[in-house]
C-alpha positions as CSV (number, residue, x, y, z in Angstrom):
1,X,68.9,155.0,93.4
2,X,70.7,157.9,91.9
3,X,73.8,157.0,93.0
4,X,73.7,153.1,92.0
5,X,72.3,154.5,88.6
6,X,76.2,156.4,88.4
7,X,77.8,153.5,89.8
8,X,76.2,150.9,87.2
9,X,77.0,153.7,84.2
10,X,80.4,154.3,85.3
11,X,80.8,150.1,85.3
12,X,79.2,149.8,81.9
13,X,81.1,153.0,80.3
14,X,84.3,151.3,81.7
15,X,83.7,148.4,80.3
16,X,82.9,149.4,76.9
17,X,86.2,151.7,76.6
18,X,87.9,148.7,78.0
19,X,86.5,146.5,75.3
20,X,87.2,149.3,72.8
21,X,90.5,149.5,73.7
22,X,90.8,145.5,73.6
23,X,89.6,145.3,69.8
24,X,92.5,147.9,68.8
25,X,95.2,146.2,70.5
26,X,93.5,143.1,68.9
27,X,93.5,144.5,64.9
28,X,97.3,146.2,65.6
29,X,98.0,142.3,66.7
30,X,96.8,141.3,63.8
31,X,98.2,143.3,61.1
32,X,101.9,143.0,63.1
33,X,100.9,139.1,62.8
34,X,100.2,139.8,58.5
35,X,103.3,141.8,57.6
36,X,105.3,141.7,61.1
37,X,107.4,144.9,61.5
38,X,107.0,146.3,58.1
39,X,105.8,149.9,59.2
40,X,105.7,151.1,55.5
41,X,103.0,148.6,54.3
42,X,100.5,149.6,57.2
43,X,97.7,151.9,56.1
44,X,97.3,153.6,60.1
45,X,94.4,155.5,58.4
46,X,92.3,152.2,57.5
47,X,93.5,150.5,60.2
48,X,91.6,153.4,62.6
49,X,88.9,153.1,60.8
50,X,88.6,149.1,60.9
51,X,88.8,149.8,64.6
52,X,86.6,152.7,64.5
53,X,84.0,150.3,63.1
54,X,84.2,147.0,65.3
55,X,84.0,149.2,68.4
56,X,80.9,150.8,67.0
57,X,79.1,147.6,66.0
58,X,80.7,145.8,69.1
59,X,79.4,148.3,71.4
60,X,75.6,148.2,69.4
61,X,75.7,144.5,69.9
62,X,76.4,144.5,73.6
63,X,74.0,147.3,74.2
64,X,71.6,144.9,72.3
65,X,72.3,141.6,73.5
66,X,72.3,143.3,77.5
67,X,76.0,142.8,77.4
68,X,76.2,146.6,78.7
69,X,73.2,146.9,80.5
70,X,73.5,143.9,83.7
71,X,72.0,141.2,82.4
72,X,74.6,138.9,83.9
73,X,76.6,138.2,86.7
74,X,79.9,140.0,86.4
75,X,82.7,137.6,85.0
76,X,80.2,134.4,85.1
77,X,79.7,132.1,82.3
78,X,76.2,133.5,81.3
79,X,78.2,136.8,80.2
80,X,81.5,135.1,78.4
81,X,78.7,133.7,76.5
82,X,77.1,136.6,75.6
83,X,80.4,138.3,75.0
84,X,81.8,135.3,72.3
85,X,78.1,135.8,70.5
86,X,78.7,139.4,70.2
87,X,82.5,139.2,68.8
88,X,81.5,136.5,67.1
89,X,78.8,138.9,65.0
90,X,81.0,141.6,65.0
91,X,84.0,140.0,63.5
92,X,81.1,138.2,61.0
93,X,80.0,141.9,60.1
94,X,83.0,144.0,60.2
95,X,84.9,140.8,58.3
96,X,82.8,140.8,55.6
97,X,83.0,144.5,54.8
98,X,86.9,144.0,54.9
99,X,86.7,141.3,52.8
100,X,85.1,143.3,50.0
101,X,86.7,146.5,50.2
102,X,89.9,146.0,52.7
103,X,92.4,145.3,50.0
104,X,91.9,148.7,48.3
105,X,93.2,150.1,51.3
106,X,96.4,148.4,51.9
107,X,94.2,146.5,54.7
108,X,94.9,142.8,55.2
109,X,91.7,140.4,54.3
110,X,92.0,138.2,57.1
111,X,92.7,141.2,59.7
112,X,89.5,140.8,61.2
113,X,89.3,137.5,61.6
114,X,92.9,137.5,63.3
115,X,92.2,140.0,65.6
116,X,88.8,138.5,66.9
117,X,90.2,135.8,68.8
118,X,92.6,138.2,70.4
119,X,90.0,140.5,71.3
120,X,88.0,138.0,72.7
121,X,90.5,136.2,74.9
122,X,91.4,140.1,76.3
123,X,87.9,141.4,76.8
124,X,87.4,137.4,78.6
125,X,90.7,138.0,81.3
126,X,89.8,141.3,81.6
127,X,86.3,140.6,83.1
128,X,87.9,137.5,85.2
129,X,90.4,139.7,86.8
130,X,88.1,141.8,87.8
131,X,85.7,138.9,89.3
132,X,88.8,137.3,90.8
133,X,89.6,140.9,92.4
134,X,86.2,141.8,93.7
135,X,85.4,137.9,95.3
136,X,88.8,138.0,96.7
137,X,88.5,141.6,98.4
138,X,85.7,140.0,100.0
139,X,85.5,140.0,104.5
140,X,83.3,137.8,106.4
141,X,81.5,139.4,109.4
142,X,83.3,138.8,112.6
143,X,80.5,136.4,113.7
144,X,80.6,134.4,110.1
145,X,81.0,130.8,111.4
146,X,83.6,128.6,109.6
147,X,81.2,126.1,107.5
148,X,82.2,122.8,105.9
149,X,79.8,122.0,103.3
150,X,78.9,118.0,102.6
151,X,78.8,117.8,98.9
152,X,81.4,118.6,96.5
153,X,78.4,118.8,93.4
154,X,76.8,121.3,91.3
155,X,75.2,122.2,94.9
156,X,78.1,122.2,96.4
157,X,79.7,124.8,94.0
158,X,76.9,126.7,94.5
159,X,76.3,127.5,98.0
160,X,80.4,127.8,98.6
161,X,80.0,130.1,95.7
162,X,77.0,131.6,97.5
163,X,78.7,132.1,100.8
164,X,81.7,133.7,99.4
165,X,80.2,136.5,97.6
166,X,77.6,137.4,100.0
167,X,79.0,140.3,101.6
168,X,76.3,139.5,104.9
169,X,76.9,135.6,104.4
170,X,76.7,134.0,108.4
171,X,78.9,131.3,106.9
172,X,82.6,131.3,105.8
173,X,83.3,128.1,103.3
174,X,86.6,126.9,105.3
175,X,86.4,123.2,103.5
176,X,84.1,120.5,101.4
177,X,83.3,116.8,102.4
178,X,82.6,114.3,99.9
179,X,82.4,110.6,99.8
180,X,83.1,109.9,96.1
181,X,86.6,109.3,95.1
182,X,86.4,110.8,92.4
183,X,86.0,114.4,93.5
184,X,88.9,114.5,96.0
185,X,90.9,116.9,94.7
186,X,88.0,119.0,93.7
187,X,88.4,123.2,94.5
188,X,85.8,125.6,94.4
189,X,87.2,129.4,94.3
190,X,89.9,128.0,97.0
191,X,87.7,126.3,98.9
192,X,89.2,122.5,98.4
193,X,87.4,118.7,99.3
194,X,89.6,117.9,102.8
195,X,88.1,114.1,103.1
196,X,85.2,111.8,103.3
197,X,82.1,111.4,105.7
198,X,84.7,108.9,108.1
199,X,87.0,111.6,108.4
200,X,84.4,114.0,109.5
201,X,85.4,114.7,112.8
202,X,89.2,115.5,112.1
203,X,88.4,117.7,109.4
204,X,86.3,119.7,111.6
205,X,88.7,119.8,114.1
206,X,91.7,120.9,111.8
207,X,89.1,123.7,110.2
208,X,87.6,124.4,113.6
209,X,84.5,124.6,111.4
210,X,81.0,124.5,113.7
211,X,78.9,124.1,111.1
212,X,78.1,121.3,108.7
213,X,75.7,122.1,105.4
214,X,74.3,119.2,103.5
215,X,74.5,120.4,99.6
216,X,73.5,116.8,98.1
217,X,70.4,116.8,95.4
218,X,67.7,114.0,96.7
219,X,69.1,112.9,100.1
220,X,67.5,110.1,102.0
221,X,66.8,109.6,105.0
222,X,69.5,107.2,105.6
223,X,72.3,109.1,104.3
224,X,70.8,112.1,106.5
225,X,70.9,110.0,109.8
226,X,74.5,109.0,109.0
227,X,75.8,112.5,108.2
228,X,73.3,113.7,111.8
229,X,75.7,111.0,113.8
230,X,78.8,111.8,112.3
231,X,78.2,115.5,112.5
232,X,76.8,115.0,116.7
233,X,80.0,113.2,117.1
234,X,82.0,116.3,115.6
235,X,80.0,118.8,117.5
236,X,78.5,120.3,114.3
237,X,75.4,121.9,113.9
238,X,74.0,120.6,110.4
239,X,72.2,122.6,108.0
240,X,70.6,121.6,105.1
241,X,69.3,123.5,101.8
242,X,65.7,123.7,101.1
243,X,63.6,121.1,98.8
244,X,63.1,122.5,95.1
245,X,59.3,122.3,95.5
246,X,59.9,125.2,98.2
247,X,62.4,127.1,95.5
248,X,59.9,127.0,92.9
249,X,57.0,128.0,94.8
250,X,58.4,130.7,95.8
251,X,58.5,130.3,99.5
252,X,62.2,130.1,99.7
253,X,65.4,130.6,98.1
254,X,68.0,128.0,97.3
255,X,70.8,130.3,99.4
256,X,68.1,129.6,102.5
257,X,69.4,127.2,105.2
258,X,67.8,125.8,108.2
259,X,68.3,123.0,111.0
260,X,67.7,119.7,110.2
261,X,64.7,118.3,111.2
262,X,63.0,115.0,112.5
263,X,61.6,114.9,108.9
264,X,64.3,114.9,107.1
265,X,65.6,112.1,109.3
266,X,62.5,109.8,108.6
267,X,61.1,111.3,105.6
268,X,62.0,110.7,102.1
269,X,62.7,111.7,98.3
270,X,60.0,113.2,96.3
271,X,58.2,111.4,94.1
272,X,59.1,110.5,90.6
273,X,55.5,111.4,88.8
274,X,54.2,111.1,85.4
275,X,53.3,114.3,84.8
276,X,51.1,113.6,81.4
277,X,48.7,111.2,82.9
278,X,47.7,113.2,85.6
279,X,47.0,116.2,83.5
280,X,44.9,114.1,81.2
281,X,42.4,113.6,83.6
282,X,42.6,116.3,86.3
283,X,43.3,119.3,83.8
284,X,40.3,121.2,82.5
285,X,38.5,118.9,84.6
286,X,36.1,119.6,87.4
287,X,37.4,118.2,90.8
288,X,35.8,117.5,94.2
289,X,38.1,117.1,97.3
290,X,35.9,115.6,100.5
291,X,38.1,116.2,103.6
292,X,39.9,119.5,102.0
293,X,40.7,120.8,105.5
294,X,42.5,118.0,106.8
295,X,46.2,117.6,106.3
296,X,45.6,115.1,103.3
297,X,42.7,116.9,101.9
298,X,44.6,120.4,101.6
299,X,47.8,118.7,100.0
300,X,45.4,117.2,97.8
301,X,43.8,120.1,97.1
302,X,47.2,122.1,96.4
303,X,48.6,119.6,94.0
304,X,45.4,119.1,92.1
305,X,45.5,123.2,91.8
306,X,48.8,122.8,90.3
307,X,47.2,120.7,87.1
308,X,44.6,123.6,86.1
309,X,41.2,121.6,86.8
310,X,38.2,123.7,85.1
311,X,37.5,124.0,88.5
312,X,38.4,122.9,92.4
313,X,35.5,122.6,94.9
314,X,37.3,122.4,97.9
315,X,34.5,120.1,101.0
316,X,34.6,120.0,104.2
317,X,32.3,120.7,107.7
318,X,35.6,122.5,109.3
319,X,35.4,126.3,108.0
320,X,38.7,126.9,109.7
321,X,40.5,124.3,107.8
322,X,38.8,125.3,105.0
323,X,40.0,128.9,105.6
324,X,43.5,127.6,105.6
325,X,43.6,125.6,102.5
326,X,41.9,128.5,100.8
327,X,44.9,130.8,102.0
328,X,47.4,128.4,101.1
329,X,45.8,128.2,97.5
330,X,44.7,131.2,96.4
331,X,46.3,133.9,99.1
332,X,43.4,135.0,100.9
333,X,40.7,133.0,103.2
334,X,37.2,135.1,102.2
335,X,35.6,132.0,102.5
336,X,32.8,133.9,99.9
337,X,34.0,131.8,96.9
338,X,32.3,128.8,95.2
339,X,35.9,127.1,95.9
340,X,35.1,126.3,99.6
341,X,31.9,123.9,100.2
342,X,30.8,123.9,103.7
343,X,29.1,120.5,104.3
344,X,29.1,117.3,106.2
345,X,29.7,113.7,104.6
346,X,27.0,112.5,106.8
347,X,24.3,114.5,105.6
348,X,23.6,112.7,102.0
349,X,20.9,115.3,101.1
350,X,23.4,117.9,101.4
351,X,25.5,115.9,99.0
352,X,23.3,115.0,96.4
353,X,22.2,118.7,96.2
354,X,25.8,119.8,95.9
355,X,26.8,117.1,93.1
356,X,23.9,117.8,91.2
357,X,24.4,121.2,91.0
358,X,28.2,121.5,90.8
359,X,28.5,118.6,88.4
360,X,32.0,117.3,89.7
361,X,34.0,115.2,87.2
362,X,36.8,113.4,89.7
363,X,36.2,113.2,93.4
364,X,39.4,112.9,95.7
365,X,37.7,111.2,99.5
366,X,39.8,112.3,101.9
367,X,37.3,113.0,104.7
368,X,37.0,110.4,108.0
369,X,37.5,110.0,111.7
370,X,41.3,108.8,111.9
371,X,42.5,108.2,116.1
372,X,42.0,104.7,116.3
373,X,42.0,104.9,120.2
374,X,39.4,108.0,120.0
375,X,37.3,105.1,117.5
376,X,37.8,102.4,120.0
377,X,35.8,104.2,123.0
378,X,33.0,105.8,120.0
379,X,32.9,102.8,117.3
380,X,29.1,104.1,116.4
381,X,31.4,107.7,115.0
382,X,33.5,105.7,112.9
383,X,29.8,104.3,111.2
384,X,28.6,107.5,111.0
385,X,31.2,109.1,109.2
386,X,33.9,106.1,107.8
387,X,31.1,104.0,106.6
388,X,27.8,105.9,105.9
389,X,29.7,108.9,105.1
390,X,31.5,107.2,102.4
391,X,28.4,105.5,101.2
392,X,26.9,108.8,100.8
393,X,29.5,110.5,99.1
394,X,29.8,107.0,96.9
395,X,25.9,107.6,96.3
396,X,26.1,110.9,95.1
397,X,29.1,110.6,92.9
398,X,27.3,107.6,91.1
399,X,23.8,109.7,90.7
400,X,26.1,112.7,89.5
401,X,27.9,110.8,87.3
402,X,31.0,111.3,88.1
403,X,33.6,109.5,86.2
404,X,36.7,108.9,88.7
405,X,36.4,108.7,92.1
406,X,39.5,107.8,94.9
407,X,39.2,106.9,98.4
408,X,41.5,107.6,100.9
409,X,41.9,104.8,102.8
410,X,44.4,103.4,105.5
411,X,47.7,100.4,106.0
412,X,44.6,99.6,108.7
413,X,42.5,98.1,106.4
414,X,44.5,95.4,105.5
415,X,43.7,92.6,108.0
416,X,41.5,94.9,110.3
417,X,41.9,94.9,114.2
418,X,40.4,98.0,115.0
419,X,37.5,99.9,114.3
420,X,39.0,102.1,112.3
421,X,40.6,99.5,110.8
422,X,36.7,97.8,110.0
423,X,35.2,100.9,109.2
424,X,37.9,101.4,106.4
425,X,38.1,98.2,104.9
426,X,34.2,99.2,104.6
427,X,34.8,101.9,102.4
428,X,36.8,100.0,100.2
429,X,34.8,97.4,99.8
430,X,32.1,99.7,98.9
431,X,34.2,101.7,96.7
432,X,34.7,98.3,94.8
433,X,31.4,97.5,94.8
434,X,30.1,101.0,93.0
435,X,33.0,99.8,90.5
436,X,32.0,96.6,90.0
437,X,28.3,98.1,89.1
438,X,29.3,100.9,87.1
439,X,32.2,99.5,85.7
440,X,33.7,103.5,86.1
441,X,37.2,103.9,87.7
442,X,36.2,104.1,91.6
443,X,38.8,102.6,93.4
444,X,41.0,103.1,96.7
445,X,44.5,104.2,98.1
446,X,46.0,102.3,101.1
447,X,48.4,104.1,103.1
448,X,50.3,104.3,106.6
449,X,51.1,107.3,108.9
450,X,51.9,110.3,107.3
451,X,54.8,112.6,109.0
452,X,53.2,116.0,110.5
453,X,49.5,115.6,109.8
454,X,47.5,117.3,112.4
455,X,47.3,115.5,115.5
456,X,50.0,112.6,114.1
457,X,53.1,111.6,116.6
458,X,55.3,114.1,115.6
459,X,53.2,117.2,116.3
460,X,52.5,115.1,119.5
461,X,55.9,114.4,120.6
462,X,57.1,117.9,120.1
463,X,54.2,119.8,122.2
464,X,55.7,117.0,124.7
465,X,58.9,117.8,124.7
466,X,57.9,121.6,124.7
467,X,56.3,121.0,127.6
468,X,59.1,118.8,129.2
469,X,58.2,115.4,128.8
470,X,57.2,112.6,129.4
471,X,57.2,111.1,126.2
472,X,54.3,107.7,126.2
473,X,55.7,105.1,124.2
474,X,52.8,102.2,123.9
475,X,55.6,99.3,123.0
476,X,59.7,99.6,122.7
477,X,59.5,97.0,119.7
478,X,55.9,99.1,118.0
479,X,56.8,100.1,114.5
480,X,54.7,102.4,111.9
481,X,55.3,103.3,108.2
482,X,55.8,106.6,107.6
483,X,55.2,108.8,104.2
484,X,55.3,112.8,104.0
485,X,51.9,114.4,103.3
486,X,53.1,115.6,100.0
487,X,54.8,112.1,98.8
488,X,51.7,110.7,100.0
489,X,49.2,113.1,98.6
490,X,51.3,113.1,95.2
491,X,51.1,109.2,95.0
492,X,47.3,109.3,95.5
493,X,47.1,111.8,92.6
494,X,48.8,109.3,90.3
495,X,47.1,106.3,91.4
496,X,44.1,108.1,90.1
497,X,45.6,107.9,87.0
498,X,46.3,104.1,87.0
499,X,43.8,102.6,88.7
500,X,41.5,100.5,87.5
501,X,38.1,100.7,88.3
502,X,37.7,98.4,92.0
503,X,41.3,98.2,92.8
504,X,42.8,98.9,95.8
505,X,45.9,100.7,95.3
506,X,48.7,99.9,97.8
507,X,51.7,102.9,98.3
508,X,54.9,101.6,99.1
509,X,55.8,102.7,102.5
510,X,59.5,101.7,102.6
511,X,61.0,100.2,105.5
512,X,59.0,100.5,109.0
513,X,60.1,103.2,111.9
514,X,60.6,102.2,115.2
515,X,58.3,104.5,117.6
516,X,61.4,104.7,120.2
517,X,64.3,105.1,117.9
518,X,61.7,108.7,116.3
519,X,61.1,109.5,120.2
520,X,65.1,109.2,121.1
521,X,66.4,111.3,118.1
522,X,63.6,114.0,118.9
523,X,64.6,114.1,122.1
524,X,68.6,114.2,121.1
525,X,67.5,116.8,118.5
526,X,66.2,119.3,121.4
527,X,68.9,119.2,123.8
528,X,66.9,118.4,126.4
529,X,66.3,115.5,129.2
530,X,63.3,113.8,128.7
531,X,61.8,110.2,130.4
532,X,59.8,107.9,127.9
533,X,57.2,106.0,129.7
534,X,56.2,103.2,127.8
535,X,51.7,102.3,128.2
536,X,51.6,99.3,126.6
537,X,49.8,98.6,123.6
538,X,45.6,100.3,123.4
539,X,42.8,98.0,122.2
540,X,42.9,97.6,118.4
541,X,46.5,98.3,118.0
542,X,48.8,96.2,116.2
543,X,52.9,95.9,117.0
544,X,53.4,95.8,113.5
545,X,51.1,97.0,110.6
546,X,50.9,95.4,107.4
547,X,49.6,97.2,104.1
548,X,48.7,94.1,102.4
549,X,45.9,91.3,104.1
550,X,45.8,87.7,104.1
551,X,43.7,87.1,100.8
552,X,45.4,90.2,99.2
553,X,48.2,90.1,96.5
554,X,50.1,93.1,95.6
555,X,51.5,93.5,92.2
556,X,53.6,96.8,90.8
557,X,52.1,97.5,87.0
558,X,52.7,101.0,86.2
559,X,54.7,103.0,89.1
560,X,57.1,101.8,90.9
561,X,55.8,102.6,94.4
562,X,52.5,101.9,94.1
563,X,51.0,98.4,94.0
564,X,47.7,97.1,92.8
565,X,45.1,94.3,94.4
566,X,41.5,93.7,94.7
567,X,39.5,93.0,97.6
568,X,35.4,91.4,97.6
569,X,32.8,94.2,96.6
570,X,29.7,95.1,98.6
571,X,26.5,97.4,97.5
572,X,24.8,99.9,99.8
573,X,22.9,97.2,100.7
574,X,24.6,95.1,102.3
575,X,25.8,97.3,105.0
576,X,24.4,96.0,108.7
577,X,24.6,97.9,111.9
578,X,23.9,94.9,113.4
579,X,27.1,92.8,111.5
580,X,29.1,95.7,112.1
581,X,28.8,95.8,115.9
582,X,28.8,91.9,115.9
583,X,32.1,92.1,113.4
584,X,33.7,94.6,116.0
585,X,33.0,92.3,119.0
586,X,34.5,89.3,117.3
587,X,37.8,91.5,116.7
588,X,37.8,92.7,120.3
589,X,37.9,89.0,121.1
């Protein structure tokens, strides 16, 4: 500590003598500039003292404004700025003096003002030199890998910049690949664009580069899978910068690279949100999150946190999932705060105790049996806990009086063939119902697959491949929709806020995934040989999935990814064990 403490005075003390030094040569420029080589006329007496002066209230300013004391990167833009502020006061201050009193002395008026420039532009090289000297003196480890970096951006800048002044960098910038035009003769600190994503391949050959790193701001999935080819196809390894959710939370940092993954290949930009509407009715409000150790329930949960509710009452039967979310929330998993609710949808005395006394404002219902081949041998589960367990959570939100209340539901609902399809389309239609009594904004979200929830295809086809294969394919023509957890969980935050009261709001999926094309690139992704054995479609499933049924019309009102339509209402009453197992035969049929 002692000895950076020297280095960092030495640096400063330099600086300021150098800067000193700069605002002499600057005021002897000017006055040379006033009366040109006409020694008699100078007064060297007031001209020392002028100097004198601006190097005092120069060096006060820096010291100040942290010009002297490491504010800023050496020789960046953040510091030149600093710098012109401070010469900019000083030559304000010092001037003015001069002004007044300057001609008494034989000293020029304007010799301030002349000399501030000057000074400026020499105190401004000086510290780009010195940049240029120290980036330049830079080595790359022996093992640094010769990197060409896709994106010739403010991203782009930044990681080259990154890599070059990171003295334990594993990457050496050897060359930039961009598709626009208009950035092809583009240089970053010597590190120049060499051609576009079609000329991939001989660029990496002429640069010997071995590593590809995507630096483009909101990439899609698309462009991702392109750039993957062309980069497999070079025999480049491609890296790709972390999402700004991760930067700001803290869990990473923008200089952070890591493989591509089979999410980034399917997944897709985050979600543009209005951030106003959600915070009128979330903030200061008390929430209720059914399901919170799930995968939906705990991104729920997190993003809802996010919005400062008055409070966050975090439900489920699962104390290990519950754990989790609590440690992903608040840092520890005590499981002794009033945050975590250990109860079970299916017990509606339970409920109506806990809404009664905990008052909930807005209820998120994320909570349900989901494997739709698991439903298909045990339909009387998917009653239990899709259909009564929604009716009682329905039941004790009305009697509590809760005011906004969003069902999770499922792209199975529309047109149901399955039992978890019926059991869904169940809570729906009770959800609408409630509305339609109530007239308070209960209403439901429709949505496909989402990528990496616990027990999904991807966290499936992995531990397959782990293990060596085979990979079960039901159909090679079987498509899904697929959302990330967080798009998906930040959609059903803002339909809450746009809902009306009985609506079933419908998230736009994007184009449907092929099953086979996920299970080939996952298995091209880990290098390894691995059969796919293809079952044939399981009772209840669909080739294809739809997210909007028969009688249903979707139309977009407030956000663009999210549609609205409305489906027939039921009461608690209505529900028949009997109709339900008759309904389910009829589908089987």
């Amino acid at each position: 500590m002692q000895l950076l403490a020297s280095r960092s005075v030495t640096r400063f003390g330099t600086q300021m003598l150098l800067d000193a030094a700069a605002w002499f040569f600057a005021i002897l420029v000017g006055n040379f500039f006033r009366f040109g080589f006409d020694l008699e006329r100078f007064s060297w007496a007031a001209l020392l003292l002028t100097g004198a002066a601006v190097v005092v209230v120069q060096i006060a300013l820096g010291v100040a404004f942290f010009l002297y004391r490491g504010r800023h990167p050496y020789g960046s833009f953040a510091e030149v700025r600093t710098l012109v502020i401070v010469v900019l006061l000083t030559t304000l201050t010092v001037g003015a003096v001069v002004v007044l009193v300057g001609g008494r002395f034989g000293l020029p008026r304007s010799t301030v003002f002349i000399a501030a420039p000057v000074a400026l532009v020499i105190m401004a090289s000086l510290r780009y030199i010195k940049r240029l000297l120290v980036e330049r003196s830079h080595q790359f480890d022996a093992d640094a890998r010769a990197t060409l970096v896709y994106g010739a951006g403010y991203l782009g800048s930044t990681i080259v910049r990154r890599m070059l002044t990171d003295r334990h960098s594993k990457y050496r910038p050897v060359g930039l690949i961009d598709d626009n035009p208009a950035r092809r003769h583009v240089w970053f600190d010597g590190v120049r664009v060499l051609g576009t994503g079609k000329e991939l391949s001989a660029v990496a050959r002429s640069t010997e580069a071995t590593v590809l790193v995507v630096a483009i701001a909101r990439t899609d999935s698309e462009l991702l899978r392109n750039i993957s080819d062309a980069a497999a196809e070079a025999g480049l390894l491609v890296q790709v910068l972390p999402s700004l959710d991760e930067v700001l939370g803290g869990r990473t940092q923008l200089r952070d690279l890591r493989d591509l993954s089979i999410l980034d290949l399917i997944g897709r930009n985050p979600v543009d949100t209005n951030v106003d509407s959600i915070a009128g009715y979330l903030t200061g409000k008390r929430v209720l999150v059914t399901g919170a150790g799930g995968s939906i329930g705990s991104e729920l949960s997190r993003q809802i946190h996010r919005y400062a509710p008055a409070e966050l009452m975090m439900l489920d039967r699962d104390e290990s999932g519950l754990q989790a979310t609590q440690i992903s929330i608040s840092g520890h998993g005590l499981l002794d705060t009033p945050d975590v609710v250990l109860a079970d949808i299916r017990d509606l005395d339970a409920l109506r105790a806990i809404f009664a006394e905990r008052r909930p404002e807005v209820v998120f219902h994320a909570a349900a049996l989901k494997h739709l081949p698991m439903l298909e041998q045990y339909p009387d589960e998917a009653w239990k806990t899709n259909v009564l367990g929604t009716s009682n959570v329905l039941q004790a939100a009305i009697e509590a009086s809760v005011e906004t209340f969003v069902n999770i539901s499922t792209d199975k609902a529309a047109f149901p063939s399955s039992v978890l399809g019926h059991s869904k389309k169940l809570g729906e239609m009770l959800t609408a119902g409630v509305a339609r009594d109530s007239g308070r904004r209960y209403l439901s979200v429709r949505f496909g697959n989402v990528l990496g929830s616990r027990g999904s295809m991807l966290p499936m086809f992995s531990a397959l491949i782990e293990a060596g294969g085979p990979l079960f394919v039901t159909d090679p023509e079987v498509t899904r929709f697929f959302m990330t957890i967080p798009e998906a969980s930040q959609l059903v935050v803002q339909a809450g806020a746009i809902g009306a009261p009985g609506e079933v709001l419908i998230l736009d999926m994007g184009e449907p995934v092929r099953i086979l094309d996920v299970a080939n690139r996952m298995i091209a992704m880990s290098g390894r040989e691995i059969e796919i054995v293809f079952t044939g479609l399981r009772p209840g499933e669909k080739l294809h999935e739809v997210l909007v049924g028969d009688n249903e019309a979707g139309e977009i009102r407030s956000h663009p990814k999210i549609s609205h339509t409305t489906i027939d209402p039921i009461a608690f009453s209505e529900l028949s064990k009997p109709e339900w197992d008759a309904r389910l035969v009829t589908s089987a049929q």
